[in-house]
VEXDREN-2710 file (C-alpha; in Angstrom, 1 decimal):
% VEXDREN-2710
k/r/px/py/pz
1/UNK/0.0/0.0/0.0
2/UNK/1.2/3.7/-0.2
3/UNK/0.5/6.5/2.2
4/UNK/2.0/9.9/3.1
5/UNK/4.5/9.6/5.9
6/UNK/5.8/12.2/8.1
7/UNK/9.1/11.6/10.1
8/UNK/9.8/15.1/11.3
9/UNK/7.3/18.0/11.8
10/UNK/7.6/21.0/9.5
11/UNK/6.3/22.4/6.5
12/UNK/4.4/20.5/3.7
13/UNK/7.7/19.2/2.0
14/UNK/7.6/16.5/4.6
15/UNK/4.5/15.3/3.4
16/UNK/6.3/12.3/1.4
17/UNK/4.6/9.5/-0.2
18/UNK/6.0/6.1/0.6
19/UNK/5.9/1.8/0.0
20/UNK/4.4/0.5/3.1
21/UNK/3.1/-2.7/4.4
22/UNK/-0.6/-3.4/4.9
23/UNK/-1.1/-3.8/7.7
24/UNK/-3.8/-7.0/8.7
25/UNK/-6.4/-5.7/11.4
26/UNK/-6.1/-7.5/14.7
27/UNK/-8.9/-8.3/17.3
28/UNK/-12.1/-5.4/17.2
29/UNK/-10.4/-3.7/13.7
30/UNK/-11.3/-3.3/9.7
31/UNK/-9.1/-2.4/7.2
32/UNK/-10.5/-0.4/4.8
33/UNK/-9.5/0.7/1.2
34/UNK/-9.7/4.5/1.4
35/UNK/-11.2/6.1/-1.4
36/UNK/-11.3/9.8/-0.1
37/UNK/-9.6/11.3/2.7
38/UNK/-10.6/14.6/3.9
39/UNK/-8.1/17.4/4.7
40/UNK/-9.1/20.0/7.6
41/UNK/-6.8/22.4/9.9
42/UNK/-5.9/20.3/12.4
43/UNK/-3.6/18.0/9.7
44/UNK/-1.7/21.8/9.5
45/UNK/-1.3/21.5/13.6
46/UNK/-0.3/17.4/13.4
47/UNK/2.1/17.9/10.3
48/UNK/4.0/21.1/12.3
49/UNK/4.3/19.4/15.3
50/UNK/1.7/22.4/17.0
51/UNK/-0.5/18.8/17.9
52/UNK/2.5/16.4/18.2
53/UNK/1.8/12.6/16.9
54/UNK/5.1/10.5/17.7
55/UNK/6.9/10.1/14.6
56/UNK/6.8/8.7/12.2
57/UNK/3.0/9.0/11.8
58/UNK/0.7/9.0/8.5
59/UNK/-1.9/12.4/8.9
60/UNK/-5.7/12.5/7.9
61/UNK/-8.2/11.9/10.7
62/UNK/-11.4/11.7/8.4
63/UNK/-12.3/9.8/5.3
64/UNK/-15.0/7.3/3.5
65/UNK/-14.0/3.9/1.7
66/UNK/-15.0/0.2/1.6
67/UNK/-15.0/-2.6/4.3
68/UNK/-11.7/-4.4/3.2
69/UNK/-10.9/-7.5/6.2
70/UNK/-12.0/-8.0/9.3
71/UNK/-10.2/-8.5/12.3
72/UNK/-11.0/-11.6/15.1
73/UNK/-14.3/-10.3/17.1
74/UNK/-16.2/-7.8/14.7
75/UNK/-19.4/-7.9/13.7
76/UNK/-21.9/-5.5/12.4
77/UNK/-19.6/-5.6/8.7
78/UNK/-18.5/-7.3/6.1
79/UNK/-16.4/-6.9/3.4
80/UNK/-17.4/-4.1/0.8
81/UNK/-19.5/-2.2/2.5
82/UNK/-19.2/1.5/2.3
83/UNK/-17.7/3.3/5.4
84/UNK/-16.9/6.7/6.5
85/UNK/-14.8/7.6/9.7
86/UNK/-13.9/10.9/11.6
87/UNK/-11.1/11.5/14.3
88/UNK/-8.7/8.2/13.3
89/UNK/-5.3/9.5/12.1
90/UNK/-4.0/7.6/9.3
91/UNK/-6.2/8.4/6.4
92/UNK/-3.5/10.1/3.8
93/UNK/-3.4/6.4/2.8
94/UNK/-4.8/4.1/-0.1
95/UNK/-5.5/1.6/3.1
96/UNK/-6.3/2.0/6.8
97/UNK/-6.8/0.3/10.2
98/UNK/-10.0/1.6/11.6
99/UNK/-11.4/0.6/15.3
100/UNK/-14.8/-0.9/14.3
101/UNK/-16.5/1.2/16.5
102/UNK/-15.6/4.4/15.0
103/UNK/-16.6/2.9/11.7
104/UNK/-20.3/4.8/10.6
105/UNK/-22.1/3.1/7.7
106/UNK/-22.4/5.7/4.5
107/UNK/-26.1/5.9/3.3
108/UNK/-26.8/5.0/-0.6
109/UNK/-27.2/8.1/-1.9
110/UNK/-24.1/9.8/-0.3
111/UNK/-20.9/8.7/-2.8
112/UNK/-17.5/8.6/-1.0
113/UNK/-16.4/12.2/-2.1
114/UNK/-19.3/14.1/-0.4
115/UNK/-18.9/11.3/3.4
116/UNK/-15.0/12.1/3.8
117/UNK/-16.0/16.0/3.1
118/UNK/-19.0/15.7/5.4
119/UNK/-17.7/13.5/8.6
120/UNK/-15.5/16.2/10.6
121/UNK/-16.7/19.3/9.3
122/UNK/-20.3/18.3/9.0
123/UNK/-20.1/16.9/12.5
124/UNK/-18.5/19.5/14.0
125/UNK/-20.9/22.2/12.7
126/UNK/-23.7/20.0/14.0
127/UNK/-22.6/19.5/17.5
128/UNK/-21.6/23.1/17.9
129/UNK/-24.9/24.0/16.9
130/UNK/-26.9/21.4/19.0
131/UNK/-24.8/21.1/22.3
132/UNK/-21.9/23.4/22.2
133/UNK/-24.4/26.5/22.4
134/UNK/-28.1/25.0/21.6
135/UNK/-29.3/27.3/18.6
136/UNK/-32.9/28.5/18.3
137/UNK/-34.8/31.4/17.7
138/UNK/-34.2/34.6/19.0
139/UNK/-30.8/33.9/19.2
140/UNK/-28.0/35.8/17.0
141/UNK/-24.5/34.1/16.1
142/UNK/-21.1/35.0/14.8
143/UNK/-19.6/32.7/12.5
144/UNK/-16.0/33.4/11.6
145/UNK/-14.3/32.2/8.5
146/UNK/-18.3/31.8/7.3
147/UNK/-17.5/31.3/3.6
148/UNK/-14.7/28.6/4.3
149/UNK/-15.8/24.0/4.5
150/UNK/-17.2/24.3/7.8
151/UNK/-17.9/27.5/7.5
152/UNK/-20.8/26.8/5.3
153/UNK/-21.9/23.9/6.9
154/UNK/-21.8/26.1/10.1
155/UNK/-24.3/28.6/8.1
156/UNK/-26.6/26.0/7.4
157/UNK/-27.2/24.4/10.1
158/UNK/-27.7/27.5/12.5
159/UNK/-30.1/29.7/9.8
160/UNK/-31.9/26.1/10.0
161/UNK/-31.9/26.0/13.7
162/UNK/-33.8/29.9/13.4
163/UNK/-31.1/32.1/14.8
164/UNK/-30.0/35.4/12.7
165/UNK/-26.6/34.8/11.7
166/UNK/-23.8/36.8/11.0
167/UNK/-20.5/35.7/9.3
168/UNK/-17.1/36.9/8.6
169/UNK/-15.3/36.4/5.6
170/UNK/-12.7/37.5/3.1
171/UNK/-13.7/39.8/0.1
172/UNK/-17.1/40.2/-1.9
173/UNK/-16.7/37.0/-3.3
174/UNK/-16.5/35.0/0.1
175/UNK/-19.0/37.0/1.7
176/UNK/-21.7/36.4/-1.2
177/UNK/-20.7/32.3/-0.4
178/UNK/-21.5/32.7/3.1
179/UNK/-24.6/34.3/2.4
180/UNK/-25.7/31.7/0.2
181/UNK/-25.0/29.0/2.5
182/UNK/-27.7/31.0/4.9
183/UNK/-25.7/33.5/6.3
184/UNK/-28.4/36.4/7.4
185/UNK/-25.9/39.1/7.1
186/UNK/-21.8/39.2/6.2
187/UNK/-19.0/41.2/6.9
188/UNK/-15.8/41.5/5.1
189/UNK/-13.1/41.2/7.6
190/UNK/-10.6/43.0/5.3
191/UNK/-12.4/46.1/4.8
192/UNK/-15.3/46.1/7.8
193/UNK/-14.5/45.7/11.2
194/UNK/-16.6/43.2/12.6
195/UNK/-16.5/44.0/16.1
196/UNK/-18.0/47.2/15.3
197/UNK/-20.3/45.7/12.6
198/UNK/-21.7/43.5/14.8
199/UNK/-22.9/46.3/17.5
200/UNK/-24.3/47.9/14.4
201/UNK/-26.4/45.2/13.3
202/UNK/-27.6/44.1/17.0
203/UNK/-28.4/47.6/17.9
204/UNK/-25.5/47.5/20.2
205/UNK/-26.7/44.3/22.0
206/UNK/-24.0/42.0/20.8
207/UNK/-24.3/38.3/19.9
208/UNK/-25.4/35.7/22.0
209/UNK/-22.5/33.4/21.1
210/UNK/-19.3/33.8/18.8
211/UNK/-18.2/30.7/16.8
212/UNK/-14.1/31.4/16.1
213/UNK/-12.1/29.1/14.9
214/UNK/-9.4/31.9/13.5
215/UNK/-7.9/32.5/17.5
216/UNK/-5.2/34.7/17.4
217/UNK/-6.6/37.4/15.1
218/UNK/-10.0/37.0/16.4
219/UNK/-10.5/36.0/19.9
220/UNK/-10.8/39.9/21.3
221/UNK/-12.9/41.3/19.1
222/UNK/-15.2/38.3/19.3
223/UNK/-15.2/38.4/23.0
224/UNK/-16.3/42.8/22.8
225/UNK/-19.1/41.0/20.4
226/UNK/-20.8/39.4/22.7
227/UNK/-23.8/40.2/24.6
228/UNK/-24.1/40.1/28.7
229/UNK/-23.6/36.4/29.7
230/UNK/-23.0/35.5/26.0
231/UNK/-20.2/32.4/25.1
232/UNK/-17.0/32.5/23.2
233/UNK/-16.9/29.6/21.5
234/UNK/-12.9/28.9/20.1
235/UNK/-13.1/25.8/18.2
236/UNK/-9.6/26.2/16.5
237/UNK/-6.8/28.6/15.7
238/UNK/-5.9/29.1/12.3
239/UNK/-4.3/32.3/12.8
240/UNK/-2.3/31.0/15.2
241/UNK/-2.7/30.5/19.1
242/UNK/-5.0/32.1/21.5
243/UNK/-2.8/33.3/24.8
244/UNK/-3.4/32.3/28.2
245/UNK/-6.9/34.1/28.8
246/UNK/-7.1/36.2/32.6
247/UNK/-10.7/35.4/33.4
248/UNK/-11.5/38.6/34.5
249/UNK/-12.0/39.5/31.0
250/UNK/-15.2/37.1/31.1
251/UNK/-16.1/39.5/34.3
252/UNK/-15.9/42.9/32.9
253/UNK/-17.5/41.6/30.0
254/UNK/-20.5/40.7/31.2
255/UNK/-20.2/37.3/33.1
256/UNK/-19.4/35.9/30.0
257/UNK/-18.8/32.5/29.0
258/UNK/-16.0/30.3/27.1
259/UNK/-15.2/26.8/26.0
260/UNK/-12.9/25.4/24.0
261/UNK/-14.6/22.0/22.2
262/UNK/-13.5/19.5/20.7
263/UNK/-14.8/16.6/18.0
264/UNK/-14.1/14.0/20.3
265/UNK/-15.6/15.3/23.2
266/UNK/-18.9/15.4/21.2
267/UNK/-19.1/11.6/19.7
268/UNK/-17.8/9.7/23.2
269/UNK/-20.3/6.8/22.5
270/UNK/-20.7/4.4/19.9
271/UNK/-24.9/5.8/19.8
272/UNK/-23.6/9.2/19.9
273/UNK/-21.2/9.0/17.2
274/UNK/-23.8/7.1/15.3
275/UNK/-26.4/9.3/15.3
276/UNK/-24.4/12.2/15.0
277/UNK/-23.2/10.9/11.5
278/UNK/-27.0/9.8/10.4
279/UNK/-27.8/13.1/11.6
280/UNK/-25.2/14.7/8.8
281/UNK/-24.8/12.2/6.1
282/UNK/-28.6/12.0/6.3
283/UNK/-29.0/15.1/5.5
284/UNK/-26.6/15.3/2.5
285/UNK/-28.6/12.6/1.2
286/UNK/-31.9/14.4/1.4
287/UNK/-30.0/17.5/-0.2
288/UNK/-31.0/19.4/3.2
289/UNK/-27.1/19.9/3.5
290/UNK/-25.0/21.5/1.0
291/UNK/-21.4/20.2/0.1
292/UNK/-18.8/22.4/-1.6
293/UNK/-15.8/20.4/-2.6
294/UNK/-13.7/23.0/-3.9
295/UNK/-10.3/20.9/-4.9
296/UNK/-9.3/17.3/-5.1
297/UNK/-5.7/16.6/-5.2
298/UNK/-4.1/13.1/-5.8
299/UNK/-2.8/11.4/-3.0
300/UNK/1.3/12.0/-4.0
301/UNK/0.1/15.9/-4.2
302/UNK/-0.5/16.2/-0.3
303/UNK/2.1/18.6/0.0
304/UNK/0.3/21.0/-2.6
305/UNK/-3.1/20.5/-0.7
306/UNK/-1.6/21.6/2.5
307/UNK/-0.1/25.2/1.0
308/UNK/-3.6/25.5/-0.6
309/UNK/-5.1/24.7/2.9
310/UNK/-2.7/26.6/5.1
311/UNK/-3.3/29.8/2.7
312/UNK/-6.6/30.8/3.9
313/UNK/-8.2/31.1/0.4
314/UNK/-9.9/28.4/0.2
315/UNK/-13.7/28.1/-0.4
316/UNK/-14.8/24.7/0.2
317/UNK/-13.6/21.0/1.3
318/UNK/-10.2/19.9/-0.1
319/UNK/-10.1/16.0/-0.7
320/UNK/-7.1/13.4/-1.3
321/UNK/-8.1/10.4/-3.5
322/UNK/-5.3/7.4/-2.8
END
């Protein structure tokens, strides 16, 4: 088989694609013949070392294939059924060993391309909206980086849920994406200030939560957005890191709230990862969820895929196909 090996942390030249074993799954496992693997921010943070994996270690923690082997002791598959996973590193591969129990089954209507671009973003948009901060109606979000794969998921899923949304993006072209994807009103981070665009539009109120996944750049002004007893919700730092908060910011800002999620926290049982997943891919199959795939980039080209990624100017879900 041949996946994308890293054996020191840097930039994407050390994405190299390599001969390797395959591996036969052992007691509880399936190998699966990947035929999409999704790329998302957090393969920036593994390949620099910002997330450390011990080396060496093959990235990708999200992707959609077919039910190769077995291993001793599962049940519930067989071989060529079509799979999907999310939050299992090793998916920059043309094979993979996959616990069976984070395995999901893919529904009919939803090919491979559209379940690896769905699975992490999808469910992370989903659980943010649902648990993280419960959307309904009366409330009013920020969504940073609105026009980007979760982004307009994100957009979605919260104008579905009935709260007035608001998202940030980069230039008219971005901003007219996030609007289409159900964005009530957008802002143009390069020539708006969205802190001050968001008292505008709430009558000075503020939001009732901000969704940032930018950090660095962000986290400030998102925290002056909100309204008294509102939540800062930082689910990842593209811009680079948030620093150590003092919480008598949340104080003076109103008894303010903040939390820091993550995917894994969200699907910590076999039901709730499984109905998470139906609750997405189900929804791409009705067409009630919208996928943008903006690139697809053969497997050897990871290294390309990761500039494109790391750039910020992307507009959609960037795939690998082994």
């Amino acid at each position: 088989m041949k996946a994308i090996r890293v054996a020191s942390f840097g930039g994407p030249e050390v994405l190299r694609l390599e001969d390797v074993p395959t591996p036969a799954p052992g007691p509880g496992q399936v190998l699966v013949k990947v035929e999409a693997a999704g790329l998302n921010f957090i393969d920036v943070y593994h390949r620099t070392g910002l997330y450390p994996n011990p080396l060496p270690f093959t990235p990708g923690p999200e992707g959609a294939g077919t039910v190769a082997a077995l291993g001793p002791g599962v049940s519930g598959f067989r071989p060529g059924d079509r799979v999907a996973w999310a939050g299992v590193l090793g998916s920059y591969a043309t094979h993979q060993i996959i616990p069976a129990a984070r395995l999901v089954p893919v529904p009919r209507g939803v090919d491979a391309k559209s379940a690896a671009a769905a699975m992490l973003q999808g469910m992370t948009a989903h659980f943010l909206v649902t648990d993280t901060f419960p959307l309904r109606p009366g409330h009013t979000c920020l969504i940073h980086a609105a026009a980007g794969g979760v982004g307009q998921l994100f957009c979605q899923l919260a104008s579905r849920a009935g709260a007035l949304v608001i998202g940030t993006a980069g230039g008219p072209e971005k901003t007219a994406l996030a609007k289409q994807a159900g964005a009530h009103e957008a802002i143009d981070y390069r020539t708006q200030d969205f802190e001050v665009e968001v008292k505008r539009i709430t009558g000075g109120a503020g939001v009732h939560v901000a969704y940032d996944s930018v950090g660095r750049d962000t986290w400030e002004k998102s925290l002056r957005s909100l309204r008294t007893r509102g939540m800062l919700v930082l689910f990842g730092q593209s811009s680079g890191t948030v620093p150590p908060i003092d919480p008598q910011l949340l104080a003076s800002g109103g008894s303010l709230f903040l939390t820091r999620p993550t995917h894994g926290s969200y699907v910590l049982t076999r039901d709730e990862l499984l109905n998470r997943a139906r609750a997405v891919l189900g929804a791409v199959e009705r067409g009630d969820l919208k996928l943008r795939i903006e690139k697809v980039f053969p497997l050897a080209q990871a290294g390309q895929a990761h500039e494109l990624l790391a750039s910020r100017k992307t507009a959609g879900k960037l795939l690998l196909l082994p």
